[in-house]
Phi, psi and omega in degrees: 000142199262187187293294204306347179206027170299305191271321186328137149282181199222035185282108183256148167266157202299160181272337163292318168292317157310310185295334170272341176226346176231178189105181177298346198264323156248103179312135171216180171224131165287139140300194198249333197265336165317292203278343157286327195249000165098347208197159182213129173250135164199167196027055181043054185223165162225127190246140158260161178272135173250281184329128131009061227292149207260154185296133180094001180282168176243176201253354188267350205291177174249124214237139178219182182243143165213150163265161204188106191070021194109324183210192202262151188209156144263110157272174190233121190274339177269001183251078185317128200027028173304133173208182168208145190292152183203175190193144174280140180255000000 
């Protein structure tokens, strides 16, 4: 199993619901206490973090969810391709 889909659960969300609410066209930001507690809730999902938050992201950045490779990722729009792994918990 390769890194890019190693963490993943393989739980998809419906595609009228994915258009609406994720990819780059919608933005959000986490806090830092989100990120403390592992999860974050957005687009009526509660998501946890697998990944590590990475060094130089900011808690201000504009952060969006895509699917990708099998699963789910947080990119970072100000980090050209940056991502970290997350799952619907």
């Amino acid at each position: 199993m390769t890194r890019e889909n190693q963490y993943h659960n393989h739980g998809r969300i419906s595609e009228e619901r994915y258009h609406a609410h994720f990819g780059n066209e919608h933005g959000f930001r986490v806090k830092k206490r989100d990120y403390r507690h592992r999860r974050f809730e957005y687009g009526g999902y509660n998501w946890t973090f697998v990944e590590a938050w990475p060094f130089g992201w900011n808690y201000n950045d504009n952060l969006y969810v895509d699917y990708d490779d099998g699963g789910y990722w947080l990119y970072n729009s100000n980090r050209d391709g940056a991502r970290i792994s997350i799952n619907i918990l």
